[in-house]
C-alpha positions as CSV (number, residue, x, y, z in Angstrom):
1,X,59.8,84.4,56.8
2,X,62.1,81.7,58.1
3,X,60.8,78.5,60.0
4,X,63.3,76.6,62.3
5,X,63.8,74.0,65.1
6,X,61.8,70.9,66.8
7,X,58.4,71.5,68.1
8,X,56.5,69.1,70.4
9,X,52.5,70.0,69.9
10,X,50.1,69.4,73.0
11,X,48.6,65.7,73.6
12,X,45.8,64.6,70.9
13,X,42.4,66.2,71.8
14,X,40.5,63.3,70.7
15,X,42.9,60.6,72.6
16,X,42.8,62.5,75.2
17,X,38.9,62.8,75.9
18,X,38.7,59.2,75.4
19,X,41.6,58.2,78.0
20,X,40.2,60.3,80.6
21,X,36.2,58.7,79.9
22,X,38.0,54.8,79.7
23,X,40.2,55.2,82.5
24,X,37.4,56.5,84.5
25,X,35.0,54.1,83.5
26,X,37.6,51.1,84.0
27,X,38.1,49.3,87.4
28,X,41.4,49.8,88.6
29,X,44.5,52.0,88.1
30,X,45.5,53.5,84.7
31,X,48.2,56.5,84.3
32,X,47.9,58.6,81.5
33,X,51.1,60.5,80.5
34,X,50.5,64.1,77.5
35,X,47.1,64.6,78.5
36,X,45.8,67.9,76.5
37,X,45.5,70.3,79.3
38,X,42.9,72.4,77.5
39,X,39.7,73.8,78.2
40,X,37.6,71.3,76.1
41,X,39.6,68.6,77.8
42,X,39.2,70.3,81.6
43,X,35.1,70.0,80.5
44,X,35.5,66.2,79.7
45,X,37.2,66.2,83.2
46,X,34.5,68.4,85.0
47,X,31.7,65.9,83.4
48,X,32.8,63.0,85.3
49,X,33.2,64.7,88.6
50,X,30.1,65.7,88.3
51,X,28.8,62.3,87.7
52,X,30.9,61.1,90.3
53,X,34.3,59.8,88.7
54,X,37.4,60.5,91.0
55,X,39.6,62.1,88.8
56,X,42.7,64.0,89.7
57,X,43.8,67.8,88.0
58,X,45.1,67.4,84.6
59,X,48.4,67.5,84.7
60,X,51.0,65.9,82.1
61,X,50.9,62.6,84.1
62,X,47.7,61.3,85.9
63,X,47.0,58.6,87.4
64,X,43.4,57.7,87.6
65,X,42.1,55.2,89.7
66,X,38.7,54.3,87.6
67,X,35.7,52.5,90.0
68,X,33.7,51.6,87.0
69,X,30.5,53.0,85.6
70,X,28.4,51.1,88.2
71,X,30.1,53.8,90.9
72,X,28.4,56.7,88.6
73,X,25.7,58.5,90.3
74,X,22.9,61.4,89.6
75,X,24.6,64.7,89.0
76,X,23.1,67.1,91.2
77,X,23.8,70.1,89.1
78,X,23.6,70.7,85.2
79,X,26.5,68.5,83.5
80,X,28.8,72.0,82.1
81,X,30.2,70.9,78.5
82,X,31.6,74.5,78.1
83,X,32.7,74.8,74.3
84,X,33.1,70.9,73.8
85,X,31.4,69.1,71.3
86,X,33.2,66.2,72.1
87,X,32.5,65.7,75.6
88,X,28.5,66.4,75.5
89,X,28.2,63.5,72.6
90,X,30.9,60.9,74.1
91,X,29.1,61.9,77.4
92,X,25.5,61.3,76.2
93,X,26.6,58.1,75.1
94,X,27.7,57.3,79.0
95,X,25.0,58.6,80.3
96,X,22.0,57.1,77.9
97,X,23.3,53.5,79.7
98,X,23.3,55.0,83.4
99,X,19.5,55.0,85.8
100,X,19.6,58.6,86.0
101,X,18.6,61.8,84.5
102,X,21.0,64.3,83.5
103,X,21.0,68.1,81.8
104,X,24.1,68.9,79.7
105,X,24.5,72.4,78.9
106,X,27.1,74.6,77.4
107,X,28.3,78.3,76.1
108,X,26.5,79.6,73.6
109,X,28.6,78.3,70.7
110,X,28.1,74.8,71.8
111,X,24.2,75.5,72.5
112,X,24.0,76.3,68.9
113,X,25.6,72.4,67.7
114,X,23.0,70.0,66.5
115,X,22.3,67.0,69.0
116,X,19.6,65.1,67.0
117,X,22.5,63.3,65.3
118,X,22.9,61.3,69.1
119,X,19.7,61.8,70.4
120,X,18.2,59.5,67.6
121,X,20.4,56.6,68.1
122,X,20.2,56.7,71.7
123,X,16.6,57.0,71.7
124,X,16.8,54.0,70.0
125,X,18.5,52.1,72.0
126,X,16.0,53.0,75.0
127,X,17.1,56.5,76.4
128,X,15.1,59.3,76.6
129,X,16.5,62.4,75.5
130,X,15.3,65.8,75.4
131,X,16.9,68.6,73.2
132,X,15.9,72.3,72.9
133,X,13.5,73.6,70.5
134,X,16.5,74.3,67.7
135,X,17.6,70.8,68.3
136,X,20.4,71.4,70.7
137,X,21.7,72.2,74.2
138,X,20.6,72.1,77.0
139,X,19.7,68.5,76.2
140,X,18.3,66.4,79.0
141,X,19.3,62.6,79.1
142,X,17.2,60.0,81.1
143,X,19.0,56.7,80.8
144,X,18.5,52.9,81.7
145,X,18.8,49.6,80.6
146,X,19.8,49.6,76.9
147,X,19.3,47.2,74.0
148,X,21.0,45.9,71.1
149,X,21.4,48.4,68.1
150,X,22.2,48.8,64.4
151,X,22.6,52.4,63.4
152,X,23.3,53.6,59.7
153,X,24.7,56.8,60.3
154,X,23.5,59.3,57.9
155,X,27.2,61.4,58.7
156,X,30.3,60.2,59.0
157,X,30.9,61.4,62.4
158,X,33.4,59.6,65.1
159,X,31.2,61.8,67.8
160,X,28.1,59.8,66.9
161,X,30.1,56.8,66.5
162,X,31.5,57.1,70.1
163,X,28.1,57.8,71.6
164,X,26.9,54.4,70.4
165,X,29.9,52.5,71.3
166,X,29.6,53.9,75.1
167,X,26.5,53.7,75.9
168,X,26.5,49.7,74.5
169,X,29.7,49.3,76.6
170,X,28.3,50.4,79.6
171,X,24.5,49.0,79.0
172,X,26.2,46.1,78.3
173,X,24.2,46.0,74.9
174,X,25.6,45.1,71.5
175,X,26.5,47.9,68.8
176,X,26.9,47.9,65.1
177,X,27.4,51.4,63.8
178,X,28.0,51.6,59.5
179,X,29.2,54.9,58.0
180,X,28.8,56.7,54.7
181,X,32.7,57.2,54.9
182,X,35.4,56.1,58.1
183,X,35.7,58.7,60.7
184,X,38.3,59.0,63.0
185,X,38.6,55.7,64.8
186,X,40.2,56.6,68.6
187,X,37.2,54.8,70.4
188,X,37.7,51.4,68.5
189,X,41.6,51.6,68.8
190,X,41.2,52.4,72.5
191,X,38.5,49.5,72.9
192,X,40.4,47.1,71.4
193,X,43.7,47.8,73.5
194,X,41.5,48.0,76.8
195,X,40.3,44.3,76.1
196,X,36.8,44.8,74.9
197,X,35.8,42.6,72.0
198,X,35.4,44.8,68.9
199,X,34.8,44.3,65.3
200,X,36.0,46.8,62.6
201,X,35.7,45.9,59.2
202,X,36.1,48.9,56.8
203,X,33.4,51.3,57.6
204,X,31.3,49.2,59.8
205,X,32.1,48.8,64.0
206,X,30.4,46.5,65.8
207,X,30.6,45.9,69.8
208,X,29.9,42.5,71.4
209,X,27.0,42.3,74.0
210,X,29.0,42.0,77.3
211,X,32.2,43.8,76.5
212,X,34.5,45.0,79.1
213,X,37.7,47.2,79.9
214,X,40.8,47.0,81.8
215,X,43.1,49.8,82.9
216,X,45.7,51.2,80.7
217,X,48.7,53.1,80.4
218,X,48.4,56.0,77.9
219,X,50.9,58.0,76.8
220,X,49.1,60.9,74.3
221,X,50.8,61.5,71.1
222,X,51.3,65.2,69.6
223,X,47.6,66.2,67.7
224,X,47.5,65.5,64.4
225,X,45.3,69.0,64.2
226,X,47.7,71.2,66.0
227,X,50.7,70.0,64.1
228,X,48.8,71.0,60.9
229,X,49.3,74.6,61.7
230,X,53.0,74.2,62.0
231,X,53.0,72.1,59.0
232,X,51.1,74.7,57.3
233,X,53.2,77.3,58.6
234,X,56.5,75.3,56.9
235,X,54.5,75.0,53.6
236,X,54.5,79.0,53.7
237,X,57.9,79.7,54.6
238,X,60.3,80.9,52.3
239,X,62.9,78.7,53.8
240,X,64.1,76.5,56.4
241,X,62.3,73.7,57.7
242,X,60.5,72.3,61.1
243,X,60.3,68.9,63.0
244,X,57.1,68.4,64.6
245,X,57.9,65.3,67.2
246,X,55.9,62.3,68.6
247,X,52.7,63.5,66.2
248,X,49.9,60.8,66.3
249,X,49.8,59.6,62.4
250,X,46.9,57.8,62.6
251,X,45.2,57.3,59.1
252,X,41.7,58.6,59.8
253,X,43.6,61.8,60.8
254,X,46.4,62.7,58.0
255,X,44.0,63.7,55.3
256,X,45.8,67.1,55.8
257,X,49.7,66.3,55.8
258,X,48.7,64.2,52.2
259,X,46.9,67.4,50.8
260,X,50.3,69.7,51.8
261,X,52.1,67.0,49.8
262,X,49.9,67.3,46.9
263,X,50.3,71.0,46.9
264,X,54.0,71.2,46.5
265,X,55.5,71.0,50.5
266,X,58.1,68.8,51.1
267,X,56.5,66.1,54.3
268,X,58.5,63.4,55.5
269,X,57.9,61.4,58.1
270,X,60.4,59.7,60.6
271,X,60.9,57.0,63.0
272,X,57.0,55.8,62.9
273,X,56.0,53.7,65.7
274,X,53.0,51.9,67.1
275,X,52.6,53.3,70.5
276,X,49.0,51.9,72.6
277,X,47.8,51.0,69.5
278,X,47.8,54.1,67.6
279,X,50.5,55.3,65.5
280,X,53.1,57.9,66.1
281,X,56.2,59.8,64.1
282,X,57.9,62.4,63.8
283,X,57.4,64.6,60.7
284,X,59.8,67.1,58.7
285,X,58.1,70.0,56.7
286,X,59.9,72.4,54.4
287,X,58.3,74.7,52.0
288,X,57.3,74.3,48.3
289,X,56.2,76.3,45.9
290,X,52.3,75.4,46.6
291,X,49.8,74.9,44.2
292,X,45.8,74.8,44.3
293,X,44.3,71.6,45.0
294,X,40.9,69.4,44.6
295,X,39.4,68.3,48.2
296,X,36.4,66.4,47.7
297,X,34.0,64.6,50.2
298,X,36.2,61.4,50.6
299,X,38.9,63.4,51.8
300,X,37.0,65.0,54.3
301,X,36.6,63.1,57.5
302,X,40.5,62.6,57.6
303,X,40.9,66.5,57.5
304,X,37.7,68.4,59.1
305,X,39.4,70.3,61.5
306,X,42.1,71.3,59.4
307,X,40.1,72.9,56.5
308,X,40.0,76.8,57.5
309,X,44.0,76.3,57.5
310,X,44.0,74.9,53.9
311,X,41.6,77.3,52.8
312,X,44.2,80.2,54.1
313,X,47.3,78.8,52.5
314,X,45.3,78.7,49.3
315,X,45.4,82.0,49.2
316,X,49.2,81.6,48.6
317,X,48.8,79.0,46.5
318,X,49.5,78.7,42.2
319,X,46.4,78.4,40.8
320,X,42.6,77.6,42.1
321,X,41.6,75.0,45.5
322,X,38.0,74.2,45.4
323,X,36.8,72.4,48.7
324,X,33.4,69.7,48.6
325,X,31.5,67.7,50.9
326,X,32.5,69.9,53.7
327,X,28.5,70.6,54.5
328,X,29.8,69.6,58.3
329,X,31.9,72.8,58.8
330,X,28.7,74.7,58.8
331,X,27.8,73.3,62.1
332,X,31.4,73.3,64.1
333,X,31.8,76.1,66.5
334,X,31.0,78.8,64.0
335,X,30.1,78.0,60.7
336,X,33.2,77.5,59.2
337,X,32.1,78.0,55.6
338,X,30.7,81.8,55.9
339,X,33.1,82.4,57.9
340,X,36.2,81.7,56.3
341,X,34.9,82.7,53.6
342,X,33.9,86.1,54.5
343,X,37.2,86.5,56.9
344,X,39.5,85.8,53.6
345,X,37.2,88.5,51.4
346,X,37.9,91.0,54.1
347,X,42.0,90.6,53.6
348,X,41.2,90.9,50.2
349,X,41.5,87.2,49.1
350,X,39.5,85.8,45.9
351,X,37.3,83.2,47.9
352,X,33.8,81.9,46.9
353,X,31.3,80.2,49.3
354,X,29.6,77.2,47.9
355,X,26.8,75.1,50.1
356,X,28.9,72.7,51.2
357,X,32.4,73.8,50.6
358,X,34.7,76.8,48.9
359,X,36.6,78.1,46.5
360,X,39.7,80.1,46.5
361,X,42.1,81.7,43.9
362,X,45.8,82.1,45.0
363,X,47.6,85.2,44.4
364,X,50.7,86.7,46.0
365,X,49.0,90.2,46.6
366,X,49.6,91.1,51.0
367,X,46.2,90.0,53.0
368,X,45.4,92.9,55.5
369,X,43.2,93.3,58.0
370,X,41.4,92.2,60.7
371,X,38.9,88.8,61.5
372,X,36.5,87.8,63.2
373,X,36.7,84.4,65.0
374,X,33.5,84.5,66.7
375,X,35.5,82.7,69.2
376,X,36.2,79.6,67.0
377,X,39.8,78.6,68.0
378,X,40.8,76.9,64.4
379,X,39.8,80.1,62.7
380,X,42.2,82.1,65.3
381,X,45.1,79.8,64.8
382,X,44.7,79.6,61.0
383,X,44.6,82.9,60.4
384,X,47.5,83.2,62.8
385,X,49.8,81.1,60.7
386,X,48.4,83.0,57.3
387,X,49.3,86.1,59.0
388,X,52.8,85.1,59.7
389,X,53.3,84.9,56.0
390,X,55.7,87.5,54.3
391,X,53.9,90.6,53.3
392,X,50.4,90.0,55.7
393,X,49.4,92.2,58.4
394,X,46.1,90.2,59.7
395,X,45.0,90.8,63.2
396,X,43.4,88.2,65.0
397,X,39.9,89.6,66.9
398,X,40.2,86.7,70.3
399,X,43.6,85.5,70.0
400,X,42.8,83.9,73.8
401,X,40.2,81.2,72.2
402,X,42.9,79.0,71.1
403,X,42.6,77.4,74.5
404,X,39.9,75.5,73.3
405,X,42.4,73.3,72.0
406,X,46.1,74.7,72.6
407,X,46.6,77.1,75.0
408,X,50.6,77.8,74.0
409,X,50.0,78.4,70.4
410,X,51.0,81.9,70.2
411,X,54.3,81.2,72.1
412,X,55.4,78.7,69.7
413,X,54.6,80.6,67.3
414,X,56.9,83.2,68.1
415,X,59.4,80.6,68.8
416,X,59.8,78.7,65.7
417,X,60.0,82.0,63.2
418,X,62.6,84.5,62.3
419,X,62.2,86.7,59.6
């Protein structure tokens, strides 16, 4: 297999929840330019129509005029999170600080997802919050007036993180939020650019009583997750080389691209620029020749989503990759453990489940067959780029869930190889 050419990825998931919720939330006029146009994105989007917001289609530049969260209102139908972790936590969050009563719900995957995590820190804070009997959706939210909190998060979770941050911001409450280890950190960045007074020192966040926003321009760099698979795809390649452009290099996000490094792929990064205060480049990947590597629960947060990928080019990999302190993939939209796990055995790939990781012996023997996804889009586009290797014949169960997240993978797929 041969890699070649530039590739621009879609807009940041993450970013993009977040400009959508602030520019909504802001009074005024903000235009946001690379929005994700996604389904988890278009759930965000639904969310605050439903609660009132006045937000245009997504489209690759929006302009949102934002009437603050005192012009939010009582849904009158269930709030519809679709597959989107993401938007039912940030959401919560928003909703906890607001004088109504609200029912999220979801598909099935998403019913499955713990909500405790939120619900305790809201309910703490003063909201009521009712989950299901297995501790998930549909969750119903009665909010109000909030007050001040301190939350030791027992996860390192920017979900949780955000939930708290919101629903102080719009309560008008003070937040401090520690962590066992840094998450992503999108909501501070995009607090601190929007004017509110924040506080960020190592793994602690705190929000001042009182904060508020302005409107902002956003431009939405390339994911940092999406790119991974093209990165990943390089790293396998037996030559050539790709350019992924404009790819948000944030810190709490390139656990992955150091890891790729580490096993033997050639990464280099060009033209790095702060852009609305997160960081953006351009990055060059060519293969190596890869070789196992240790991921252990520091490295982590910076790399979640990007796991089932490394786990697959370990199979290609000299030598063994044992991954730890990844507990969390066991409650994404499938359990990402078992299921990678079991999906890899079933090519005929040497991989071992632990409880809160795996293990997996490189080889160079073809991987055949078919997976199952259960409908989790990282698994379909992970096993998408392992099957593009030389030699592998893997067919992909619901190649149509990578809209979750990036709805034109399989195209530029196609586009950037040549055998």
């Amino acid at each position: 297999m041969k890699v070649s050419g530039s590739l621009r990825v879609p807009g940041d998931k993450s970013i993009s929840h977040r400009a959508l919720i602030f520019s909504a939330l802001a009074v005024g006029e903000s235009r946001v330019n690379g929005v994700l146009q996604s389904a988890d994105v278009s759930s965000t989007a639904g969310v605050l129509r439903g609660l009132g917001a006045e937000l245009p289609q997504l489209s690759g530049a929006m302009t949102i005029r934002g009437s603050g969260w005192g012009a939010l209102r009582q849904p009158t139908t269930d709030l519809d999170c679709g597959n989107s972790g993401t938007t039912t936590r940030l959401m919560a969050g928003v909703v906890a600080a607001l004088p109504i009563a609200a029912r999220f719900c979801g598909d099935a995957s998403l019913s499955r997802r713990p909500m405790r995590r939120i619900a305790l820190p809201l309910e703490a804070m003063g909201a009521t919050v009712e989950l299901s009997p297995h501790g998930g959706l549909p969750m119903t939210i009665r909010g109000g007036s909030l007050h001040d909190v301190s939350w030791d998060s027992q996860v390192a979770s920017a979900q949780v993180k955000s939930a708290i941050l919101l629903a102080a911001l719009v309560s008008g409450a003070g937040a401090r939020v520690s962590e066992p280890v840094r998450s992503r950190d999108h909501t501070e960045r995009m607090l601190a650019a929007r004017g509110a007074r924040i506080h960020v020192s190592d793994t602690v966040v705190s929000l001042d009583r009182g904060s508020r926003i302005e409107p902002l321009d956003v431009d939405v760099p390339g994911d940092p997750s999406s790119a991974a698979f093209f990165g990943g795809l390089a790293a396998l390649a037996d030559s050539g080389w790709l350019r992924l452009e404009r790819v948000c290099v944030n810190e709490t996000r390139t656990g992955f691209l150091a890891q790729l490094a580490r096993m033997g792929a050639q990464v280099v990064e060009e033209s790095r620029a702060l852009e609305g205060g997160e960081w953006v480049a351009n990055l060059v990947v060519s293969p190596g020749e890869l070789q196992g590597t240790v991921v252990d629960p520091a490295d982590v947060p910076s790399m979640v989503d990007e796991l089932p990928l490394l786990a697959c080019l370990a199979t290609r990999a000299r030598g063994e990759t044992t991954i730890t302190g990844a507990a969390e993939l066991r409650v994404k939209e499938s359990d990402r453990i078992a299921t990678v796990v079991a999906n890899l055995r079933s090519l005929g790939a040497d991989a071992e489940e632990l409880a809160d990781g795996m293990r997996i012996r490189g080889s160079s023997r073809p991987l055949r067959g078919r997976i199952t996804t259960h409908g989790d889009h990282r698994l379909a586009m992970a096993f998408g780029i392992l099957g593009a290797a030389n030699g592998n014949q893997i067919e992909v169960d619901d190649r149509e869930c990578v809209a979750v997240s990036y709805p034109e993978f399989w195209r530029d797929l196609d586009a950037v190889t040549a055998s």
